[in-house]
C-alpha positions in Angstrom: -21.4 -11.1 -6.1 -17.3 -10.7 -7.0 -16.7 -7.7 -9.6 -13.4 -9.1 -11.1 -11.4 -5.9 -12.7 -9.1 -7.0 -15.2 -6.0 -4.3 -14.7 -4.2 -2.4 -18.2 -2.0 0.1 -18.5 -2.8 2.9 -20.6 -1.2 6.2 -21.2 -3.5 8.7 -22.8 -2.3 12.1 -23.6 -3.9 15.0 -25.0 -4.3 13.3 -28.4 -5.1 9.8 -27.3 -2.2 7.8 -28.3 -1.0 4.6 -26.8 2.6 5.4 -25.9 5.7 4.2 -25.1 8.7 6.2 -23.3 12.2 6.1 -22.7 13.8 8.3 -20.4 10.8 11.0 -20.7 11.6 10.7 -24.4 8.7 9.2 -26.5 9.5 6.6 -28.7 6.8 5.3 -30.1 2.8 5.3 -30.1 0.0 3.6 -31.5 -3.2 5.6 -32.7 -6.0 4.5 -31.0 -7.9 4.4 -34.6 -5.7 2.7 -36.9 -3.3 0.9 -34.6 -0.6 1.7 -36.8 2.7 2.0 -34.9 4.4 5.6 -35.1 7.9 5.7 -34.3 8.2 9.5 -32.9 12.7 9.3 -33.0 13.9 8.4 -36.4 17.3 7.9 -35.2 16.7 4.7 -33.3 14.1 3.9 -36.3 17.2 1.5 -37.5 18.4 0.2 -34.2 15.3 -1.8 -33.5 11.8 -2.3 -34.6 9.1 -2.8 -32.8 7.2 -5.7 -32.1 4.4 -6.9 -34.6 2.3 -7.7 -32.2 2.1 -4.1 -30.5 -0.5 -3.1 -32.6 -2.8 -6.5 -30.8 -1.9 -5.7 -28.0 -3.0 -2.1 -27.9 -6.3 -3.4 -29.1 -6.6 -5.8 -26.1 -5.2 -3.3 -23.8 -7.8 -0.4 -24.9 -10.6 -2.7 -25.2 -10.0 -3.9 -21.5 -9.8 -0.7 -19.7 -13.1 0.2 -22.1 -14.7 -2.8 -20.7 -13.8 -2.3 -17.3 -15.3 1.1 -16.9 -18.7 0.5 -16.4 -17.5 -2.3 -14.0 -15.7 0.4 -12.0 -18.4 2.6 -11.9 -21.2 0.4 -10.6 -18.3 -0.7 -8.1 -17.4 2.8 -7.0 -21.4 3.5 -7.0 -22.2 0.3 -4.5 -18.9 -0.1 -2.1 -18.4 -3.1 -0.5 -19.2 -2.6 3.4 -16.0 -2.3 5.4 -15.7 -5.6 7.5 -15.0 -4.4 11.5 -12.7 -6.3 13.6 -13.6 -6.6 16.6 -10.6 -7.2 19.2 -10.9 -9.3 21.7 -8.7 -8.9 25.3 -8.5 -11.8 27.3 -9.4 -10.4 30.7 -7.5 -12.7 32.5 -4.4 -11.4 30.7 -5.4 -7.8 31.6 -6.1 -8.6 35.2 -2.4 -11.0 35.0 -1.1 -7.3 33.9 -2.6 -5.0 36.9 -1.7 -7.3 39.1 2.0 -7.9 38.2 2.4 -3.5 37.8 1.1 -3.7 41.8 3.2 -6.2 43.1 6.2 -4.5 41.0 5.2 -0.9 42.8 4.7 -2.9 46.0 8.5 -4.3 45.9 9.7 -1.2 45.1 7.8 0.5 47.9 9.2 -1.6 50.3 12.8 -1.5 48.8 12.7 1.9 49.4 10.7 2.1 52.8 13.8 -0.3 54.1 16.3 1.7 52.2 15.2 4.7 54.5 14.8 2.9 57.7 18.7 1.6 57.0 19.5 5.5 56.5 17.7 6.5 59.7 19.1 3.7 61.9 22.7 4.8 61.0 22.4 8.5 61.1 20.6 7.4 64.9 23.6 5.3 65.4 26.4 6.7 67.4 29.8 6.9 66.0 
């Protein structure tokens, strides 16, 4: 069975208000009982007004994240199982690997096992 969370943003302080910032500065909120906008700066009261249908919205918002609880709940109560992986290594890839590192070590064994046999024979040699 799905659980389907619808996500809302909400911002509740201390007082439960519906709140909207600016710069750490609040400018407005909406009471969670009336829905009546409060603008919180009268200065900008004049340079704008808020949208009509912020008071709806709230409502919808609130009303989700009320709704959802009991859905997060039961979902935090019953976790889904974590699905495991499980990794698969082609052997013949691994084996591919080992063998390549030996022959490597191997050609660089001889390279230097010739390298000192070179040395010797001209230290031997006489001048």
């Amino acid at each position: 069975q799905d659980i389907r969370v619808t996500m809302a943003f909400l911002n509740l302080s201390s007082d439960a208000q519906y709140d909207l910032e600016y710069d750490g500065d609040e400018l407005l909120y909406v009471d969670p009982v009336t829905y009546a906008i409060v603008q919180r700066l009268p200065e900008f009261a004049e340079q704008w007004t808020p949208d009509p249908q912020l008071p709806g919205d709230t409502y919808v918002s609130i009303g989700t994240c009320l709704y959802n609880i009991p859905t997060c709940i039961k979902g935090e109560k019953n976790p889904p199982e974590a699905i495991e992986v499980e990794v698969h290594t082609d052997h013949q890839v691994m084996e591919t690997a080992v063998c390549v590192c030996g022959v490597l070590l191997g050609v660089m064994g001889v390279a230097a096992g010739v390298w000192f046999i070179r040395k010797a024979n001209r230290s031997l040699s006489p001048l």
